[in-house]
C-alpha positions, 0 to 999 in steps of 0.5 A: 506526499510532503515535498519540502520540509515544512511539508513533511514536518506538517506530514509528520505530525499528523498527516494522511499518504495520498492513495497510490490509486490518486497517483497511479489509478491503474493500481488494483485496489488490492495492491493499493491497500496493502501499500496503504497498510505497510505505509500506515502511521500506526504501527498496530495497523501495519503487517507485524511479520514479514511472513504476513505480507508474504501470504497478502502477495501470494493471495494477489497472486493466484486471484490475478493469475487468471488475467495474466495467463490466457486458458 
């Protein structure tokens, strides 16, 4: 991620987000993907409804359940 502003005009105009796993490698990489899709440069590649990011979080929700609540 840009730290000054040559950086981020360079960013701007065509440069790639770090993985959030680059700065967070206990990330799953679940989470990581659907932070990298509502960050994308493209805005065909992002979500297009609200609704779209909800059923993705509610899908990593049940598929993590199982380490989060002992049986």
């Amino acid at each position: 991620m840009p730290n000054d502003l040559p950086d981020l005009v360079a960013f701007k105009r065509g440069g790639t987000m770090s993985s959030l796993r680059a700065f967070s490698p206990q990330t799953p990489l679940d989470v990581a993907e659907l932070v990298r899709s509502l960050t994308a440069r493209d805005p065909l590649r992002r979500p297009s409804t609200a609704r779209e990011v909800v059923q993705h979080l509610m899908r990593l929700e049940i598929a993590t359940l199982r380490q989060r609540v002992p049986i």
